[in-house]
LOTORTOR-101505 format. One line per 2 residues: their letters; for each residue x negated, y negated, z negated of C-alpha. Coordinates in Angstrom, 2 decimals, padded with zeros to 5 digits. Layout:
REM residues N
a) X Y Z ~ ...
This chain:
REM residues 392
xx) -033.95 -014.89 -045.99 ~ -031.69 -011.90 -044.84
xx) -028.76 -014.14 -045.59 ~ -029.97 -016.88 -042.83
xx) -031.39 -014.26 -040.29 ~ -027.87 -012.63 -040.23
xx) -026.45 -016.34 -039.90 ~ -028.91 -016.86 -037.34
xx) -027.88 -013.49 -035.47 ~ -024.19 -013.93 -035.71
xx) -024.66 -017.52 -033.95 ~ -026.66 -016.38 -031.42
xx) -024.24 -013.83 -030.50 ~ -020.82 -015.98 -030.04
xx) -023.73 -018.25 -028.38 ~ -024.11 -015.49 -026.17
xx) -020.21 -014.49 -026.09 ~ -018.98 -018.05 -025.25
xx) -021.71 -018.32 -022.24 ~ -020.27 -015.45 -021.02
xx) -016.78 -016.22 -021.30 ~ -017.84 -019.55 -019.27
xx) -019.09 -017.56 -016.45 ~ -016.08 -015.13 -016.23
xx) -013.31 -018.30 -016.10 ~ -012.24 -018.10 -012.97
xx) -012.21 -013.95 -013.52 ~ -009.55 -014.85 -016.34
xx) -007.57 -017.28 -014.23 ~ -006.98 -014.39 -011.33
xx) -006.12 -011.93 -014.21 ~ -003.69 -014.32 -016.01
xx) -001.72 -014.76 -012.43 ~ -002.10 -011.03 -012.26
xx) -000.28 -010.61 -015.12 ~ 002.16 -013.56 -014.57
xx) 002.96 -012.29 -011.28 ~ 003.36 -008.30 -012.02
xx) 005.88 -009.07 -014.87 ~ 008.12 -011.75 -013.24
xx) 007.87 -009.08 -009.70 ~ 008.13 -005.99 -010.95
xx) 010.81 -006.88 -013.65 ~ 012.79 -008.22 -010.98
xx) 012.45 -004.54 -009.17 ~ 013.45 -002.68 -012.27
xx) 016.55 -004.98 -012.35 ~ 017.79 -004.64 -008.94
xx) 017.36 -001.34 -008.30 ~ 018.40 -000.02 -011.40
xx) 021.52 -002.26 -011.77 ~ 022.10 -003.85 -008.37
xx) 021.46 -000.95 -005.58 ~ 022.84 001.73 -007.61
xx) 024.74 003.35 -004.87 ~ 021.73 003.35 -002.61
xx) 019.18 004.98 -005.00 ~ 018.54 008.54 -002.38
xx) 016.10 006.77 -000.47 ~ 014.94 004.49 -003.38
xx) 015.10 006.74 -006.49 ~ 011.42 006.35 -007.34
xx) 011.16 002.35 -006.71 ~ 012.31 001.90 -010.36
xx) 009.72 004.50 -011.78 ~ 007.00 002.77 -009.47
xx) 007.71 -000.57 -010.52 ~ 007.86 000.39 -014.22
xx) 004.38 002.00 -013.80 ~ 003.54 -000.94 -011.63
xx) 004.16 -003.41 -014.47 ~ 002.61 -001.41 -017.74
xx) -000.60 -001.01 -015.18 ~ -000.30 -004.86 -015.18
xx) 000.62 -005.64 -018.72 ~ -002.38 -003.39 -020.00
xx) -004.97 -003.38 -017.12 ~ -004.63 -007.26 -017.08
xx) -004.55 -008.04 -020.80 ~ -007.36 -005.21 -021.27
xx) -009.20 -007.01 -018.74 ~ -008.93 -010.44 -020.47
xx) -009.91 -009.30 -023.78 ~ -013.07 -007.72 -022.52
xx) -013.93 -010.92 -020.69 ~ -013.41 -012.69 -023.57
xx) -015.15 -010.48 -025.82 ~ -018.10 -009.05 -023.87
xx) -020.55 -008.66 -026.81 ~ -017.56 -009.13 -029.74
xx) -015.20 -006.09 -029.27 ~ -015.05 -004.22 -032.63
xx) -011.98 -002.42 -032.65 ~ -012.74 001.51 -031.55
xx) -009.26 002.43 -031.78 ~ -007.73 -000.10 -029.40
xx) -011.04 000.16 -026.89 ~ -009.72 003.82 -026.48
xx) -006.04 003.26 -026.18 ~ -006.47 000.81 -023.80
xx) -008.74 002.83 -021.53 ~ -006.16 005.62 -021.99
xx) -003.58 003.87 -021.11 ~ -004.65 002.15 -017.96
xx) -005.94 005.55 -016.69 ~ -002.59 006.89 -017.23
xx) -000.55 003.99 -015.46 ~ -003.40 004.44 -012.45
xx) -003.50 007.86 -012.03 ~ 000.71 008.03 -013.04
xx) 001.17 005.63 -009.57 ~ -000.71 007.54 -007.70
xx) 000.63 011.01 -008.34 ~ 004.37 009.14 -007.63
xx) 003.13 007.84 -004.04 ~ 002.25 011.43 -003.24
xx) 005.97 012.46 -004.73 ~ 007.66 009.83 -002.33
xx) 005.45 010.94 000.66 ~ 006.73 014.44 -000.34
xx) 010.06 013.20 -000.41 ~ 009.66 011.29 003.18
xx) 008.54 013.72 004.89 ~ 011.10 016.56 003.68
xx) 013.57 013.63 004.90 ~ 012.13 012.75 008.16
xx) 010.49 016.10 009.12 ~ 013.18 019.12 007.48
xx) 016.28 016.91 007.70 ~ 018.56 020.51 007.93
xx) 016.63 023.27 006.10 ~ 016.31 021.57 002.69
xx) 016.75 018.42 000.63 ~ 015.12 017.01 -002.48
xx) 017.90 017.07 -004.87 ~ 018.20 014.79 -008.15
xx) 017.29 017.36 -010.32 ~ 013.81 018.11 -008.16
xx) 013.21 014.24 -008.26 ~ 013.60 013.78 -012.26
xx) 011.21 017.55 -012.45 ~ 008.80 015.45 -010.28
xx) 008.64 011.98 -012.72 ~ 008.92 014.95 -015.84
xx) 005.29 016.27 -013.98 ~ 003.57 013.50 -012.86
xx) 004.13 012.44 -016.54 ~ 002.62 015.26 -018.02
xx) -000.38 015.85 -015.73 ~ -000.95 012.38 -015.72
xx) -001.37 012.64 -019.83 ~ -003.40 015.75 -019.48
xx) -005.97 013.94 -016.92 ~ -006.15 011.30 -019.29
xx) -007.24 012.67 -022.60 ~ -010.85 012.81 -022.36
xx) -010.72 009.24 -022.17 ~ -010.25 009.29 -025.30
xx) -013.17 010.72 -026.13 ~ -015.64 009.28 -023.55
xx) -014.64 005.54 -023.91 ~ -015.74 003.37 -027.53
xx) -017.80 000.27 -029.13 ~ -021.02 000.67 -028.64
xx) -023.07 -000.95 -031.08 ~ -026.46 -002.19 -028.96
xx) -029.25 -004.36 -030.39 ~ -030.34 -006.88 -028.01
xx) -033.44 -009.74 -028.03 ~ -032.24 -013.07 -028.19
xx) -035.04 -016.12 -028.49 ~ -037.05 -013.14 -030.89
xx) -033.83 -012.62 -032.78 ~ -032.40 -009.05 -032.98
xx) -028.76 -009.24 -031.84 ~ -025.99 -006.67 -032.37
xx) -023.52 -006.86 -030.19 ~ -020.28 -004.48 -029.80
xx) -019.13 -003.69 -025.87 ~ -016.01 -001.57 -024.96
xx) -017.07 000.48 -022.39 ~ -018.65 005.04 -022.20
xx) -019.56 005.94 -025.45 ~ -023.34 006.59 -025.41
xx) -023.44 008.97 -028.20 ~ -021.68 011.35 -026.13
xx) -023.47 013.49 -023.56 ~ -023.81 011.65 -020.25
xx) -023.35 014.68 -018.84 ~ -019.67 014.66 -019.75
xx) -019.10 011.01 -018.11 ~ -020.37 012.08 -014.54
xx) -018.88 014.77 -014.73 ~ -015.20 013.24 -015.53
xx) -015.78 010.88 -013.39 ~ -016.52 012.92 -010.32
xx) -013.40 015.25 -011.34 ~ -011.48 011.66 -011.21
xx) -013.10 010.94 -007.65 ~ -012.06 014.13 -006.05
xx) -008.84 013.93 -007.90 ~ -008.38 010.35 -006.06
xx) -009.26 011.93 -002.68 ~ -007.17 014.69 -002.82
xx) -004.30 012.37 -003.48 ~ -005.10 010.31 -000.65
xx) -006.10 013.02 002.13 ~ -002.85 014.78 000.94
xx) -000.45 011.09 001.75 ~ -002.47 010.49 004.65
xx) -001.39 014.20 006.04 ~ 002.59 013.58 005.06
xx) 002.66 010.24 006.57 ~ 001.04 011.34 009.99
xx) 003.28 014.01 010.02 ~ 005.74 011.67 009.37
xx) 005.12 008.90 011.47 ~ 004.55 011.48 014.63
xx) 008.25 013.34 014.21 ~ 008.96 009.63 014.27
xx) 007.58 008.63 017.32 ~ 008.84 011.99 018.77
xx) 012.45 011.69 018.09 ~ 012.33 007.59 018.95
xx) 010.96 008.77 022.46 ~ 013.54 010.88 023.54
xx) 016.40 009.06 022.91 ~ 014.74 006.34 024.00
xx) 013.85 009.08 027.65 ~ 017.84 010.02 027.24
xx) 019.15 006.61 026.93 ~ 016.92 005.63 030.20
xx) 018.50 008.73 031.87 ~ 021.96 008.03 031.10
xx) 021.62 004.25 032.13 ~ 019.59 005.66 035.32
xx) 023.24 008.20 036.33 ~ 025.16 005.22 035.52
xx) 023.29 002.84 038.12 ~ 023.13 005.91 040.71
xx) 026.52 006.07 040.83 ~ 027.46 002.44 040.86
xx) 024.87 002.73 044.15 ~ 027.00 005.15 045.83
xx) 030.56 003.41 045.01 ~ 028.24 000.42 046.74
xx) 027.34 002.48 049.40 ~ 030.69 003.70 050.62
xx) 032.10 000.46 050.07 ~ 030.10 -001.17 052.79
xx) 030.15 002.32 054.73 ~ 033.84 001.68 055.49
xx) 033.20 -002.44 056.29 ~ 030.54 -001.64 058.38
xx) 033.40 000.05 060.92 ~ 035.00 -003.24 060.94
xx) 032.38 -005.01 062.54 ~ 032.36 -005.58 066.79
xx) 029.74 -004.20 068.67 ~ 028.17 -006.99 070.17
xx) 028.26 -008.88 066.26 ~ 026.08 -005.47 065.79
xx) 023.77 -005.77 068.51 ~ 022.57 -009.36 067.19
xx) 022.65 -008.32 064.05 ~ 020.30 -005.74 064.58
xx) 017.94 -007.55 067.06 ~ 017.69 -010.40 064.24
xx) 016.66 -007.72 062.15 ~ 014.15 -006.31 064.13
xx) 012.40 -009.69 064.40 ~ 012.57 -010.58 061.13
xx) 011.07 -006.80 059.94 ~ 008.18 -007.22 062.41
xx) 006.83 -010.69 061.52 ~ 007.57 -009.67 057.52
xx) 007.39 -006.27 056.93 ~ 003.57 -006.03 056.18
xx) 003.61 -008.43 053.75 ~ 006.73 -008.07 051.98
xx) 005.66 -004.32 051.73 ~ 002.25 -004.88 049.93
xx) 004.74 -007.76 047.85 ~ 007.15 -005.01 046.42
xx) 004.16 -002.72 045.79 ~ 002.41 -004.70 043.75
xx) 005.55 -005.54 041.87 ~ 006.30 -001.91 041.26
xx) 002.68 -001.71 040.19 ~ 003.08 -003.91 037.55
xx) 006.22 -003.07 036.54 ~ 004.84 000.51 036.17
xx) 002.06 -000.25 034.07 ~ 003.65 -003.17 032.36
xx) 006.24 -000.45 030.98 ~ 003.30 001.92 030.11
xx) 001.35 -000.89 028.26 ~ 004.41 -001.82 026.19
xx) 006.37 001.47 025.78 ~ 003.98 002.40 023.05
xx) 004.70 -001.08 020.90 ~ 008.50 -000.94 021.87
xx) 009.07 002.48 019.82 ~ 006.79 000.90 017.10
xx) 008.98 -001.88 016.37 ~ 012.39 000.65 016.66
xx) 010.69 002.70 014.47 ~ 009.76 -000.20 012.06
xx) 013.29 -001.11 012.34 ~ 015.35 002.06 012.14
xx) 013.11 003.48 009.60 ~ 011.77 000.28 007.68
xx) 011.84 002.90 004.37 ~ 009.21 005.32 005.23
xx) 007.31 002.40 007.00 ~ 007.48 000.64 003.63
xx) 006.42 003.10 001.43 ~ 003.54 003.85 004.24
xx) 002.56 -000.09 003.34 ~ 003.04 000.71 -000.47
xx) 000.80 003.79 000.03 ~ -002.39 001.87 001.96
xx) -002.41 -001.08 -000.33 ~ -002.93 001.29 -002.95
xx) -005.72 002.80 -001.03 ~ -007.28 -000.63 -000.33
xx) -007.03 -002.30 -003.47 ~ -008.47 001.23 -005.56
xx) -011.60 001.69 -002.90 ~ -013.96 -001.20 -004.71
xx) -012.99 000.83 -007.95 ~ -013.89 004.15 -006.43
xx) -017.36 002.87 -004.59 ~ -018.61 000.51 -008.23
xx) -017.58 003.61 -010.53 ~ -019.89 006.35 -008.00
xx) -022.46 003.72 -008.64 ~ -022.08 003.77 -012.37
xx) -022.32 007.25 -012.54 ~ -025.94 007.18 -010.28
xx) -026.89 004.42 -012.43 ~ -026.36 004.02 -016.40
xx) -027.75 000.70 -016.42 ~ -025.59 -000.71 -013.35
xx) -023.85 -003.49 -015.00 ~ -027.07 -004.37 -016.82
xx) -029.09 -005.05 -013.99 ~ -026.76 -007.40 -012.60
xx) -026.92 -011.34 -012.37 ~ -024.14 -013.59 -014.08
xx) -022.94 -014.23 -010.75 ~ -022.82 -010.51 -009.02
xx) -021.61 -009.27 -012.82 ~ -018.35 -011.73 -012.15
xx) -018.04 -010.74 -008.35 ~ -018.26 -007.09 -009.37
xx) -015.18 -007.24 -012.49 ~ -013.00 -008.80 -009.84
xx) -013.84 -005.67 -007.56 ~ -013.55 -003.39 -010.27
xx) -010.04 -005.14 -010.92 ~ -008.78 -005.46 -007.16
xx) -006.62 -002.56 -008.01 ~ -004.40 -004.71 -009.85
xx) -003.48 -006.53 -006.39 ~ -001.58 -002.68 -005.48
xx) 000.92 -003.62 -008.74 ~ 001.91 -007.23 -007.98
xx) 001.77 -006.88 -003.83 ~ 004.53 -003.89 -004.15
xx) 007.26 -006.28 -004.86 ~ 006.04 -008.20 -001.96
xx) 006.30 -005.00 000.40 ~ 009.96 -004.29 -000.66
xx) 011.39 -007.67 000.41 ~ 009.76 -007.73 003.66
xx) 011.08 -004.18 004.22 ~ 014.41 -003.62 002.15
xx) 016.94 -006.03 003.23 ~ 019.67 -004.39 000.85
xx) 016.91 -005.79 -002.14 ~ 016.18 -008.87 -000.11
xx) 019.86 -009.85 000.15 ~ 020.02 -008.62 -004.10
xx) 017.32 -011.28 -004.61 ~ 018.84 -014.26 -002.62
xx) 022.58 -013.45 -004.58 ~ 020.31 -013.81 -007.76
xx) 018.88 -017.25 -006.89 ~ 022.05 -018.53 -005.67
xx) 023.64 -017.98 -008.90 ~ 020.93 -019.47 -010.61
């Protein structure tokens, strides 16, 4: 009898499993081409940069570490992601529940901590160009660091993250089934409070890359204005003085001509201001008008796009920086709600459970849209790239 009611329960649950796994499809599909993607992208970073753009790594020392972070975030967090899916109330193994919730912690909270080391490293760039540089030997210390803190921030997830083993009802069968996810033996007290240490952590990091890249961005804007108000007031001493040469020029004609040619010339004249002047005078106002606020309208968007172009590396790691920031916010808001609410994912339909794991997820999109960002924004790796395919 117990022989056939465990036969019974062990049905019911890869009954349960395989519905499941039905449901969550299309969540698979987006996670394979995650992980498709990330590798075949961010490999092709590591390559280039490392072996191609060698003599132009100042600028681009940390790509490489980025993109290595970038794909080990997409290797685990993706393949992590498709074994839970797949094994929803079937995940047994304790030990490689932890070490993969370890690990993608690590790779998350790794990429973040290097974002805020290249914002350091733009700004000292951009904003202290003369009083002090970040030297090769600062920039290794940095990757050393965020390495080490990283690993520190991560270890109570080693702790706080296991199989559960929860009996469920099934058509008045008791079901045991075995999720990856907090370990409820531990005090919950621990979780919240881990997680809100996380949260703050996360803020920090972005409030503190916000600040650089403002900074940034307005010594930017400041040094693109005035060259651009020097250029205009070199060009404008160059046309005043071509007006004078003009001037005396047809100073000394104007000598040549007869008095009586003068006389008609200047009654013509005098007819021809009368019956036009009015008009012509409210014509060439409201040209200068426009002109005026024509220039005012676009002057703002005409530095933008210099700036884009003359400093397409800070304005690419800016891109790098919100994507990150986008793609981690439906992580942030779903994991504040797990912490005011133990039985979140429980009370969830099949259908908001699905929407909700993509959410949870979306921070994948930061790994595999980076590569993306840097050939839109580096031509020296966009020209790397097209060498690569021409060969092929």
């Amino acid at each position: 009898m117990n022989s056939s009611s465990e036969t019974a329960s062990v049905d019911h649950l890869e009954i349960l499993n395989t519905d499941i796994i039905v449901s969550l499809i299309p969540n698979i599909v987006i996670l394979v081409l995650y992980l498709i993607v990330g590798i075949f992208g961010n490999g092709l970073v590591l390559f280039v940069y490392s072996f191609k753009l060698k003599s132009k790594t100042d600028d681009r020392y940390f790509i490489p570490c980025l993109a290595l972070m970038d794909m080990i975030a997409c290797v685990i967090g993706a393949s992590f992601s498709i074994a839970v899916n797949t094994n929803q109330f079937t995940f047994r193994s304790n030990s490689i529940c932890k070490l993969m919730w370890t690990v993608n912690k690590f790779t998350s909270i790794s990429s973040g901590l290097m974002l805020v080391a290249i914002a350091v490293q733009r700004y000292i760039k951009v904003c202290r160009p003369f009083r002090s540089v970040m030297s090769i030997y600062s920039k290794r210390l940095a990757i050393i660091l965020i390495i080490v803190v990283s690993m520190l921030l991560v270890v109570p997830s080693g702790f706080l993250y296991g199989v559960n083993d929860e009996f469920i009802e099934n058509d008045g069968i008791n079901i045991t089934v075995y999720r990856c996810t907090v370990d409820l033996d531990i005090d919950r007290r621990y979780d919240v409070g881990y997680s809100v240490f996380l949260l703050f952590f996360c803020f920090a990091g972005i409030l503190a890359i916000s600040i650089l890249y403002f900074l940034i961005m307005k010594a930017i804007y400041k040094q693109e204005s005035f060259w651009k108000k020097k250029r205009s007031n070199q060009n404008m001493r160059k046309s005043e003085k071509k007006s004078n040469q003009k001037e005396n020029e047809e100073t000394s004609q104007s000598y040549k001509i007869s008095e009586n040619d003068q006389k008609q010339f200047e009654n013509s004249n005098a007819i021809g201001e009368d019956s036009q002047s009015p008009n012509n005078c409210n014509d060439l106002n409201n040209t200068i008008g426009l002109v005026i606020n024509g220039e005012q309208g676009s002057r703002f968007i005409k530095v933008f796009r210099r700036m884009i172009r003359k400093y397409k590396i800070s304005v690419m790691f800016l891109i790098v920086t919100v994507l990150f920031a986008v793609s981690y916010f439906p992580r942030i808001i779903i994991m504040i709600m797990e912490s005011a609410d133990i039985d979140f994912w429980k009370t969830l339909t099949t259908r908001q459970y699905s929407f909700c794991l993509f959410l949870y997820r979306a921070y994948l999109l930061n790994n595999i849209l980076n590569p993306v960002v840097y050939s839109v924004f580096d031509t020296s790796f966009k020209k790397e790239c097209r060498s690569l395919c021409i060969r092929n």
